[in-house]
PDB file of N, CA, C and O in Angstrom:
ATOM      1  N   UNK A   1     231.843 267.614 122.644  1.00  0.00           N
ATOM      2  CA  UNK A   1     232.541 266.359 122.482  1.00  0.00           C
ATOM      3  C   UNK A   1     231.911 265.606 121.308  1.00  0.00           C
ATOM      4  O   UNK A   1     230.690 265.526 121.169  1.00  0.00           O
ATOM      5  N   UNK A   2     232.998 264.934 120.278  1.00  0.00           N
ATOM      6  CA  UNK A   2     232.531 264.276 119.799  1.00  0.00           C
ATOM      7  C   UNK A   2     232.091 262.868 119.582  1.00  0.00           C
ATOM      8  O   UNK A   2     232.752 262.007 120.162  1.00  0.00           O
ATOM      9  N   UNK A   3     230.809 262.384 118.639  1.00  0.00           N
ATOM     10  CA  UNK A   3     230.556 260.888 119.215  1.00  0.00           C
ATOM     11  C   UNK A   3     231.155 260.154 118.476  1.00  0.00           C
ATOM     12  O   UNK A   3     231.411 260.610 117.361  1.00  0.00           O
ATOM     13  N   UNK A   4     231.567 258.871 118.776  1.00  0.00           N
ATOM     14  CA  UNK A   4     231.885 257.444 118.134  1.00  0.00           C
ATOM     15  C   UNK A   4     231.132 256.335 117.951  1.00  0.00           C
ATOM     16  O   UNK A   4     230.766 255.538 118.815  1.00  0.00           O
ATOM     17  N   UNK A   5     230.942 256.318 116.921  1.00  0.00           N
ATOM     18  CA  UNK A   5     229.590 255.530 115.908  1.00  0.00           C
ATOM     19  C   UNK A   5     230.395 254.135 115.649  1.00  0.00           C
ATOM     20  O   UNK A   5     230.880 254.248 114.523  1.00  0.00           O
ATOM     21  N   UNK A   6     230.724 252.954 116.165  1.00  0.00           N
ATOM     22  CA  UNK A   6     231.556 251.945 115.335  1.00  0.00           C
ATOM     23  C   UNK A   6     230.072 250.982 115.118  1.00  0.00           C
ATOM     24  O   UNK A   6     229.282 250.697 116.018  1.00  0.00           O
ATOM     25  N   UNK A   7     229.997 250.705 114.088  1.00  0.00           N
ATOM     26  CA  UNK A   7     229.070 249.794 113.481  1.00  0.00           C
ATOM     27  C   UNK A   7     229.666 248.712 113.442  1.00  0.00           C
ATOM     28  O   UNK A   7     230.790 249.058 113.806  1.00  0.00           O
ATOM     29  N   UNK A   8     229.732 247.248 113.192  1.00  0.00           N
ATOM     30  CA  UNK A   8     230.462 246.589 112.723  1.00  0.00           C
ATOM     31  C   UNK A   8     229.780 244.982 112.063  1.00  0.00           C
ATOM     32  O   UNK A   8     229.120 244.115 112.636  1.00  0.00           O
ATOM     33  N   UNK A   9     230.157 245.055 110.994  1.00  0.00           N
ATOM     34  CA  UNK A   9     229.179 243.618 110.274  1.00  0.00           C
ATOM     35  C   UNK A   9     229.737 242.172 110.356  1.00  0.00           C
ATOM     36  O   UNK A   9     230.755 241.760 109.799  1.00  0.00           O
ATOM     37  N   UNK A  10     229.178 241.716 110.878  1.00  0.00           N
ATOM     38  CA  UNK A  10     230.172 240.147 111.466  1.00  0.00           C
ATOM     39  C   UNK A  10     228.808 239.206 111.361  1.00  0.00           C
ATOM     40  O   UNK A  10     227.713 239.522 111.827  1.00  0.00           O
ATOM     41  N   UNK A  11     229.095 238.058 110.693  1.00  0.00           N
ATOM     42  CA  UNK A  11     227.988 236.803 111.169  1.00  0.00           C
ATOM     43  C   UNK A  11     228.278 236.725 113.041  1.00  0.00           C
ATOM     44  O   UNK A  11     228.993 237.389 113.792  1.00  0.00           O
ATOM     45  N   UNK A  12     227.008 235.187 113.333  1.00  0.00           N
ATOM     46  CA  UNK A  12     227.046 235.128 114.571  1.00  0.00           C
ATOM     47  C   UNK A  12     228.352 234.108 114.770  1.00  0.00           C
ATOM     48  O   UNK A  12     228.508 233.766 115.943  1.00  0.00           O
ATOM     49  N   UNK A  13     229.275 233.587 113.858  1.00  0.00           N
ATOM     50  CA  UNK A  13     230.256 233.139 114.500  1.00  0.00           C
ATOM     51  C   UNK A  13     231.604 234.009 114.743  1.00  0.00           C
ATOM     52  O   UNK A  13     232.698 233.648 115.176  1.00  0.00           O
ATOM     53  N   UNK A  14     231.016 235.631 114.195  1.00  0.00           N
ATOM     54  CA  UNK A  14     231.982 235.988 114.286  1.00  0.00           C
ATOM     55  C   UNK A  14     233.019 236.760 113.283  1.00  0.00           C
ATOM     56  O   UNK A  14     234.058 237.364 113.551  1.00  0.00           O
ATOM     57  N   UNK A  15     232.328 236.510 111.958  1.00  0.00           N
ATOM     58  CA  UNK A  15     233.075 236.148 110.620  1.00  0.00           C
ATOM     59  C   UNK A  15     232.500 237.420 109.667  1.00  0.00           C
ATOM     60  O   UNK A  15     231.294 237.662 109.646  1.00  0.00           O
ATOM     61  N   UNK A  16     233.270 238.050 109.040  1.00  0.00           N
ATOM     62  CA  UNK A  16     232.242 238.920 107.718  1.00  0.00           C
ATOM     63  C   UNK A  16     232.348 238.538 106.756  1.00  0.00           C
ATOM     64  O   UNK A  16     231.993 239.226 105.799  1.00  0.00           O
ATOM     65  N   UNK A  17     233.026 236.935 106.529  1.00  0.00           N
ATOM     66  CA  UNK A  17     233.792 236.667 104.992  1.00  0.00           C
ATOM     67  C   UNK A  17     232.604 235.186 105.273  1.00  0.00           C
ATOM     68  O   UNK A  17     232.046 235.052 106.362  1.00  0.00           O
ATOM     69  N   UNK A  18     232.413 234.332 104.271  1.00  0.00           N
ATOM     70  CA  UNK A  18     231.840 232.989 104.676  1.00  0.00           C
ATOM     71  C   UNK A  18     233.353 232.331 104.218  1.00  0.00           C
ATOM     72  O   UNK A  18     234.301 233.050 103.905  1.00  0.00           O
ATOM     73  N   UNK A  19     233.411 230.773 104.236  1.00  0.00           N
ATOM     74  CA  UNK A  19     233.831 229.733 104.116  1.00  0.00           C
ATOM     75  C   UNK A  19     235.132 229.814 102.631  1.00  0.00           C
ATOM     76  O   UNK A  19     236.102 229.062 102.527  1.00  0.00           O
ATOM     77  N   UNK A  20     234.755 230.927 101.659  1.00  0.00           N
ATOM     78  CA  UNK A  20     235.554 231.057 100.449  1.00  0.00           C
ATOM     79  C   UNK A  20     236.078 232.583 100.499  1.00  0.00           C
ATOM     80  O   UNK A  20     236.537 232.983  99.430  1.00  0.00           O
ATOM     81  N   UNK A  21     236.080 233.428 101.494  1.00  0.00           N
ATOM     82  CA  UNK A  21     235.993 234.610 101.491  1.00  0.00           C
ATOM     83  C   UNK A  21     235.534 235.626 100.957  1.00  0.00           C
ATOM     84  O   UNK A  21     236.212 236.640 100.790  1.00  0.00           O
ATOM     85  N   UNK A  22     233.815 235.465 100.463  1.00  0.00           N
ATOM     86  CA  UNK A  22     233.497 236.349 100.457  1.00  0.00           C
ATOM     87  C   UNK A  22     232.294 236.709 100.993  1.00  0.00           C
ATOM     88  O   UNK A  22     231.657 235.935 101.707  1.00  0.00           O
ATOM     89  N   UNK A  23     231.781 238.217 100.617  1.00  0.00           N
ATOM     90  CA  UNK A  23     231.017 238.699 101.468  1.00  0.00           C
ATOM     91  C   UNK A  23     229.511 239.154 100.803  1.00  0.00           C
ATOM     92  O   UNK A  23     228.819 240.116 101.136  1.00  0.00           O
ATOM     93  N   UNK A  24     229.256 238.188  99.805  1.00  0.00           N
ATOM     94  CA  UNK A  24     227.934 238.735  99.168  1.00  0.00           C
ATOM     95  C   UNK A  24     226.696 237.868 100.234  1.00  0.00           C
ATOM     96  O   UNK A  24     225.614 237.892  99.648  1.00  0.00           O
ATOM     97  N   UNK A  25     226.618 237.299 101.300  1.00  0.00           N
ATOM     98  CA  UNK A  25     226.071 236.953 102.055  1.00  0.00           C
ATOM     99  C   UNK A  25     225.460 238.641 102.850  1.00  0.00           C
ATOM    100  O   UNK A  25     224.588 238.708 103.716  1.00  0.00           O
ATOM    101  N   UNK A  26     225.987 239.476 102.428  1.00  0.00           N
ATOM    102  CA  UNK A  26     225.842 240.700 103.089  1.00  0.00           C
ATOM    103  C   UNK A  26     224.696 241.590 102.425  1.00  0.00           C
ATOM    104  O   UNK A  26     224.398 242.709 102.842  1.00  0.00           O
ATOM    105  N   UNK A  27     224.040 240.903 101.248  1.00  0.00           N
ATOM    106  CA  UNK A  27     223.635 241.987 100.296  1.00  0.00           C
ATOM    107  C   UNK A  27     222.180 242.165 100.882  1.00  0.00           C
ATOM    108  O   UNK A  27     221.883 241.106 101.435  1.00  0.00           O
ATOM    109  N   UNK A  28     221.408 242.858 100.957  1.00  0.00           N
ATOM    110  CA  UNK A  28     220.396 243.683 101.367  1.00  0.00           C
ATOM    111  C   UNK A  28     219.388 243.241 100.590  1.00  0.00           C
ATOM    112  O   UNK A  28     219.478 242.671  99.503  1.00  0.00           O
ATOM    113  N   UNK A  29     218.042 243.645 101.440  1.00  0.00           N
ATOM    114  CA  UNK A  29     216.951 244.034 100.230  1.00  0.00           C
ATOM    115  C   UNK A  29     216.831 245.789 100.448  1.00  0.00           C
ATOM    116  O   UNK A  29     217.587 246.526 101.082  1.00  0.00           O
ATOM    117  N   UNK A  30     215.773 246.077  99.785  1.00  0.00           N
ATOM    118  CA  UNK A  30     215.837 247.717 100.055  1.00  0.00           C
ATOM    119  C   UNK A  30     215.468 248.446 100.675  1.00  0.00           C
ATOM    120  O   UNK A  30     215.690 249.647 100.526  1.00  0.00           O
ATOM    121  N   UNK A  31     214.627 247.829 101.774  1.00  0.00           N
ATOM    122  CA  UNK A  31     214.366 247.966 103.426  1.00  0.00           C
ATOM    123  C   UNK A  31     215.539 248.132 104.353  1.00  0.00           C
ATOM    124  O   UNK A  31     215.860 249.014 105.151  1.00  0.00           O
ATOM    125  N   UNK A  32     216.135 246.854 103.937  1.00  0.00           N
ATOM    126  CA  UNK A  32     217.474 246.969 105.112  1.00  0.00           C
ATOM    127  C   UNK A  32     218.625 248.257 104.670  1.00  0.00           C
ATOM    128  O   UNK A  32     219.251 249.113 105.294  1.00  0.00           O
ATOM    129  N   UNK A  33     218.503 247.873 103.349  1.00  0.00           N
ATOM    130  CA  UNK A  33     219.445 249.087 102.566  1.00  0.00           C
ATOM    131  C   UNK A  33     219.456 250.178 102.933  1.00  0.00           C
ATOM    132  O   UNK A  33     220.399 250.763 103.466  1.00  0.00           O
ATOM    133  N   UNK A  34     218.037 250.726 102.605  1.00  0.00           N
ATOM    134  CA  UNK A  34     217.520 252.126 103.457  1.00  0.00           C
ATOM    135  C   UNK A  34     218.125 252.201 104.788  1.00  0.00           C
ATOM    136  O   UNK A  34     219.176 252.795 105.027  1.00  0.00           O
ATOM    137  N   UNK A  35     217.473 251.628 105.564  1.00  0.00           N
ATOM    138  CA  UNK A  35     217.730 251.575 107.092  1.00  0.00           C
ATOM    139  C   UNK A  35     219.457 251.944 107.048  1.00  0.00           C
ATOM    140  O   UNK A  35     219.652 253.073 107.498  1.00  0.00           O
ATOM    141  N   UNK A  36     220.223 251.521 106.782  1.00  0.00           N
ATOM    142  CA  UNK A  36     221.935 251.248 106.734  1.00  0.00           C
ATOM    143  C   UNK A  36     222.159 252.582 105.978  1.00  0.00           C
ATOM    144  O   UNK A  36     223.284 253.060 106.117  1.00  0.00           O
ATOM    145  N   UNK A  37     221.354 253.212 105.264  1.00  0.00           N
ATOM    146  CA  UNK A  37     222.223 254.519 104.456  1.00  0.00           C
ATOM    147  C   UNK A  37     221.601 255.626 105.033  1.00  0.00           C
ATOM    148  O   UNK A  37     222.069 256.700 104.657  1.00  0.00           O
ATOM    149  N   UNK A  38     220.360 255.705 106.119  1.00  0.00           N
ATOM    150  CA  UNK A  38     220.044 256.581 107.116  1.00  0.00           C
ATOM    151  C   UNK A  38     220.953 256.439 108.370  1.00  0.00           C
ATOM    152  O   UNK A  38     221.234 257.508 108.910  1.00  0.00           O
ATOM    153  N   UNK A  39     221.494 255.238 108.964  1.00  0.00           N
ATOM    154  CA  UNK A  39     222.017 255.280 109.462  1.00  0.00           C
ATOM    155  C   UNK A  39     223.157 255.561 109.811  1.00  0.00           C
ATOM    156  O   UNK A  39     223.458 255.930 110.946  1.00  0.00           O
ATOM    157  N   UNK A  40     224.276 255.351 108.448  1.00  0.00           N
ATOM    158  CA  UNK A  40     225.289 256.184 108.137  1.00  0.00           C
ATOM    159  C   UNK A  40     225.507 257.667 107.615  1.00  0.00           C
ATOM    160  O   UNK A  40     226.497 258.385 107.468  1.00  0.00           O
ATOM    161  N   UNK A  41     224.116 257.809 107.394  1.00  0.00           N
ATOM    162  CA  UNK A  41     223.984 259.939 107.007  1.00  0.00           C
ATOM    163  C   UNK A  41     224.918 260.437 107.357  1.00  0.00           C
ATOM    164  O   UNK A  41     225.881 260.885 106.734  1.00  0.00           O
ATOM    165  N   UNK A  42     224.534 260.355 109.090  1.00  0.00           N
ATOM    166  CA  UNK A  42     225.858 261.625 109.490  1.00  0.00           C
ATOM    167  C   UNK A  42     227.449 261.275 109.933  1.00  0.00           C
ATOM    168  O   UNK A  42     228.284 261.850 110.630  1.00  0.00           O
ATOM    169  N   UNK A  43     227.427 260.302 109.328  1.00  0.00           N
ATOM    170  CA  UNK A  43     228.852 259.697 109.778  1.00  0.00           C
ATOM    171  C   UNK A  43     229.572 260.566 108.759  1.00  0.00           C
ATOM    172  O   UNK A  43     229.110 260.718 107.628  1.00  0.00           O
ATOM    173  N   UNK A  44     230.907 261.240 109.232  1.00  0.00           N
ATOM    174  CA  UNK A  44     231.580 262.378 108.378  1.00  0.00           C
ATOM    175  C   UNK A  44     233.072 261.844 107.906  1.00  0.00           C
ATOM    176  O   UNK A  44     233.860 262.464 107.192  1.00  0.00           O
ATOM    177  N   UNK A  45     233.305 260.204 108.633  1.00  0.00           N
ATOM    178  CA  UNK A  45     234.529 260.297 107.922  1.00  0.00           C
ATOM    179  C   UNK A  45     234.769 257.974 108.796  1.00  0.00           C
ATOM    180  O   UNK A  45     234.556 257.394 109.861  1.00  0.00           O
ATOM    181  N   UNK A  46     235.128 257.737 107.851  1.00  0.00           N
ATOM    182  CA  UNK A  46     234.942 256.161 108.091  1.00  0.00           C
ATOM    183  C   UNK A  46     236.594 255.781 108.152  1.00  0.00           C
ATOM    184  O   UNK A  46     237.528 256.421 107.668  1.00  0.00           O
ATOM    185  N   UNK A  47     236.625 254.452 108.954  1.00  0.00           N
ATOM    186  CA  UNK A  47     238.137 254.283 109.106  1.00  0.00           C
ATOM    187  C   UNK A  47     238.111 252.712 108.751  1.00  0.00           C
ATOM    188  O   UNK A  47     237.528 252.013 109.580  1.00  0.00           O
ATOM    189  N   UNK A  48     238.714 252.004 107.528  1.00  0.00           N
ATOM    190  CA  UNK A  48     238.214 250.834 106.988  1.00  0.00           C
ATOM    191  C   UNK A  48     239.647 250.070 107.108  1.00  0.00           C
ATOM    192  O   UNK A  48     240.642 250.794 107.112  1.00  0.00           O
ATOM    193  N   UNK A  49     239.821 248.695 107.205  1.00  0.00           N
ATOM    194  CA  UNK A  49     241.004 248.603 106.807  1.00  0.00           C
ATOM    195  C   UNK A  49     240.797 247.781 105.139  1.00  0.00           C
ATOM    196  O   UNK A  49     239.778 247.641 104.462  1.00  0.00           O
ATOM    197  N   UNK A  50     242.357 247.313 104.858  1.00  0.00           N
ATOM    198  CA  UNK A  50     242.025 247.168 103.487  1.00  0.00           C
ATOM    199  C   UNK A  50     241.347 246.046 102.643  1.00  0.00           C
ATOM    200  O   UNK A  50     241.112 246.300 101.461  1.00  0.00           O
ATOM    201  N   UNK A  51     240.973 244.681 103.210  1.00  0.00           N
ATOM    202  CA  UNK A  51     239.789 244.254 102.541  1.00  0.00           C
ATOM    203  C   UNK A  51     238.310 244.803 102.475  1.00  0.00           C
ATOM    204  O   UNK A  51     237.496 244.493 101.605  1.00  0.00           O
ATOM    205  N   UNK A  52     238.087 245.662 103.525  1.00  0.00           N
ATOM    206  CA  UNK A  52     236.966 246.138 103.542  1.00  0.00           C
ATOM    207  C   UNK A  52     237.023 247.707 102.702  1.00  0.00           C
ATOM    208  O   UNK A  52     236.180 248.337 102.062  1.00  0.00           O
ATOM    209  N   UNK A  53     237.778 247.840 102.893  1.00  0.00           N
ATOM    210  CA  UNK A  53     237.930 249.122 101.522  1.00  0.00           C
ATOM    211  C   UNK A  53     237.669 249.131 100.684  1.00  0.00           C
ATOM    212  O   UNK A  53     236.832 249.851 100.140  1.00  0.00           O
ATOM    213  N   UNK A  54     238.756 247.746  99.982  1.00  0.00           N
ATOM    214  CA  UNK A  54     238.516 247.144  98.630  1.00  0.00           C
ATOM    215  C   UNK A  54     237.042 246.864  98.231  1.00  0.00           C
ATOM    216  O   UNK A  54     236.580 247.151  97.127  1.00  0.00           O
ATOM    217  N   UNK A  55     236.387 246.307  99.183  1.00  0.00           N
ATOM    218  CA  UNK A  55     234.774 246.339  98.960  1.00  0.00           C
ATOM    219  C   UNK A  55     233.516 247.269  98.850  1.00  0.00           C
ATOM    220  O   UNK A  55     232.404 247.254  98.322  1.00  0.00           O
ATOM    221  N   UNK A  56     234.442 248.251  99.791  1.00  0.00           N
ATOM    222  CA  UNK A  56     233.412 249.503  99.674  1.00  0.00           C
ATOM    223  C   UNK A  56     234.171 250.818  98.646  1.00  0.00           C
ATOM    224  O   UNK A  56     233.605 251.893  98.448  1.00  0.00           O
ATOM    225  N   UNK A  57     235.212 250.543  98.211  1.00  0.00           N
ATOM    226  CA  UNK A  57     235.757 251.411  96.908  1.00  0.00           C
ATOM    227  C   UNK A  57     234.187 251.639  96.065  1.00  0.00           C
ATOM    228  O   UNK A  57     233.473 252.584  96.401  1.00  0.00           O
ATOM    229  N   UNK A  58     233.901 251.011  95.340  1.00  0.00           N
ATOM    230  CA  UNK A  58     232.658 250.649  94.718  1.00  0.00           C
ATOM    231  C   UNK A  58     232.088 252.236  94.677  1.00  0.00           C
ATOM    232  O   UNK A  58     231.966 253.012  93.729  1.00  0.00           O
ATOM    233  N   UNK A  59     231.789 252.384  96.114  1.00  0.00           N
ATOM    234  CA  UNK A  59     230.425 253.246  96.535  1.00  0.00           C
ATOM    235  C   UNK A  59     231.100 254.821  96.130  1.00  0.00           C
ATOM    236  O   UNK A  59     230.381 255.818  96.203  1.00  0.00           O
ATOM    237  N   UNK A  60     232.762 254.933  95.636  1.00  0.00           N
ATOM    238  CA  UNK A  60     233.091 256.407  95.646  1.00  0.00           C
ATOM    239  C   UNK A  60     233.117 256.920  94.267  1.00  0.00           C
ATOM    240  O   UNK A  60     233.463 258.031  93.867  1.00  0.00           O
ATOM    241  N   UNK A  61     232.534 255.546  93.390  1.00  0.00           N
ATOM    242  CA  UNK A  61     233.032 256.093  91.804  1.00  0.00           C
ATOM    243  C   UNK A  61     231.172 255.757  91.240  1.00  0.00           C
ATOM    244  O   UNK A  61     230.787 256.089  90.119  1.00  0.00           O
ATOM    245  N   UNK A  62     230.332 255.125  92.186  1.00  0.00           N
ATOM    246  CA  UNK A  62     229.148 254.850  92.124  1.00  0.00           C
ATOM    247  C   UNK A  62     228.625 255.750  90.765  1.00  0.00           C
ATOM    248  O   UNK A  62     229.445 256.667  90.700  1.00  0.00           O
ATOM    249  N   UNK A  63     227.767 255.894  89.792  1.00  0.00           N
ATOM    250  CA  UNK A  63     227.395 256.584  89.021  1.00  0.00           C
ATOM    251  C   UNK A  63     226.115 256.756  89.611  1.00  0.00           C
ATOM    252  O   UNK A  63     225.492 255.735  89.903  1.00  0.00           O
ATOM    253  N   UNK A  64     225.630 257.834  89.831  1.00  0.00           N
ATOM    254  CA  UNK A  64     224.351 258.387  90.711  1.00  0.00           C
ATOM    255  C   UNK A  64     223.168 258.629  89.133  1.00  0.00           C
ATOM    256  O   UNK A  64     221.952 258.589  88.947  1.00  0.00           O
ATOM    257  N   UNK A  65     223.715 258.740  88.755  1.00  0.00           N
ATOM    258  CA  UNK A  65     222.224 258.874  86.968  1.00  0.00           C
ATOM    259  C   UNK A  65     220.949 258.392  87.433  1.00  0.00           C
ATOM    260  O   UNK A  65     221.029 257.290  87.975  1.00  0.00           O
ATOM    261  N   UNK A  66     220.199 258.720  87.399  1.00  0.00           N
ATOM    262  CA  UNK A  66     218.790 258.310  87.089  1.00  0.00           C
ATOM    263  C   UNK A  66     218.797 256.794  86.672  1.00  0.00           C
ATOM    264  O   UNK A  66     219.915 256.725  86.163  1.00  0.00           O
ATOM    265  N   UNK A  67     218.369 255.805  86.590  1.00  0.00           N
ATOM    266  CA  UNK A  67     218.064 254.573  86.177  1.00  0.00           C
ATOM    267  C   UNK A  67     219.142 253.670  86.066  1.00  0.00           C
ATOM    268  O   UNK A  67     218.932 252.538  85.631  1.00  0.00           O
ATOM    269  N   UNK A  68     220.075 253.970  86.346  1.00  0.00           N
ATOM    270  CA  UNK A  68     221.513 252.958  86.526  1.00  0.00           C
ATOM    271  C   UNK A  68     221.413 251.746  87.635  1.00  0.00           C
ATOM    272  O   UNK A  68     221.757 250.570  87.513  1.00  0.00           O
ATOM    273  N   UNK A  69     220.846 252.406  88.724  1.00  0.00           N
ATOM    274  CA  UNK A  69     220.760 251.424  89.670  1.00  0.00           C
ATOM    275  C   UNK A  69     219.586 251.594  90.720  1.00  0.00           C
ATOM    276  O   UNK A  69     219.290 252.780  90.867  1.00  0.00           O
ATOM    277  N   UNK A  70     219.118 251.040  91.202  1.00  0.00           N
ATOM    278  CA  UNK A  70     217.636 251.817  92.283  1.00  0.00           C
ATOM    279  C   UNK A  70     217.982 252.746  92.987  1.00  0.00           C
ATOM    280  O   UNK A  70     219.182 252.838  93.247  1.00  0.00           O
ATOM    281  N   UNK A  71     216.943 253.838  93.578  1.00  0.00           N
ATOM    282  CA  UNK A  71     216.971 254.382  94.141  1.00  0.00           C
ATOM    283  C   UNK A  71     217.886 254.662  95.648  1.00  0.00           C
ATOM    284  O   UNK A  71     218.438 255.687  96.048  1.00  0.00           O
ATOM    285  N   UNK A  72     217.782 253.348  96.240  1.00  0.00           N
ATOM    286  CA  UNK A  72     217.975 253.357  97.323  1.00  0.00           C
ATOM    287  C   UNK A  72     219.558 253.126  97.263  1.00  0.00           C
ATOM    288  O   UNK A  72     220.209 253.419  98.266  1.00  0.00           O
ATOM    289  N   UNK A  73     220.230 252.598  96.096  1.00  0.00           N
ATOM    290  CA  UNK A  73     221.524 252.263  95.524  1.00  0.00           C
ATOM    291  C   UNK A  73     221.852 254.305  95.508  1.00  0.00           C
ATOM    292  O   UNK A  73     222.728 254.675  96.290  1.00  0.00           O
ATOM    293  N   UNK A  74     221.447 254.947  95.013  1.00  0.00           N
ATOM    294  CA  UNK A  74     221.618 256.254  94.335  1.00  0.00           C
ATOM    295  C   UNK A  74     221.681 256.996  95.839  1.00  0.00           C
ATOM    296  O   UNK A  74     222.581 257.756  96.199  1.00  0.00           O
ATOM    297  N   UNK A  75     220.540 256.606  96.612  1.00  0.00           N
ATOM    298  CA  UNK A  75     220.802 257.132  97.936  1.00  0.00           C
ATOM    299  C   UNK A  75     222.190 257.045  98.823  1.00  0.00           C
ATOM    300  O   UNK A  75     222.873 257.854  99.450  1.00  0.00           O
ATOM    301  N   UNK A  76     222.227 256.036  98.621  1.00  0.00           N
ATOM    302  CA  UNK A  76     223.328 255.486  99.298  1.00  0.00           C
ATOM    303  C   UNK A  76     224.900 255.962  98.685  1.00  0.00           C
ATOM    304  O   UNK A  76     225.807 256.548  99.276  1.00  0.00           O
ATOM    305  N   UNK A  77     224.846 255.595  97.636  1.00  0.00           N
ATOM    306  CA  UNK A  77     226.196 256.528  96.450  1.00  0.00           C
ATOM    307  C   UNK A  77     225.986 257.803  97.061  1.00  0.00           C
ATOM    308  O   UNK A  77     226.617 258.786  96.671  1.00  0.00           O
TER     309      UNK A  77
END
């Protein structure tokens, strides 16, 4: 059987957007970063709807190069 992993990122009122809709209230240092791209390793297939897509589009065209972005950015791409 297989498992179901739903993660889900919400402030404590509830909200993933703040007050103007957006979501850079979300951004990491590279501790938490880490932690969040081990944790998604084995996830094999994600089901987003479309503002949150639009946000994580980003991560599928990511340029992985050496020195473009940190490590833990490259991990995560």
């Amino acid at each position: 059987m297989a498992k179901l992993i739903y993660p889900i990122n919400i402030s404590l009122d509830g909200y993933m957007e703040d007050e103007r809709g957006n979501i850079e209230w979300t951004i990491s240092d590279d501790e938490v970063f880490a932690f969040w791209t081990d944790f998604h390793r084995p996830i094999g297939t994600y089901l987003y709807g479309r503002r949150m897509y639009e946000s994580m589009v980003y991560w599928e065209t990511a340029s992985a190069k050496k020195g473009d972005q940190p490590e833990v950015m490259r991990e995560f791409a």
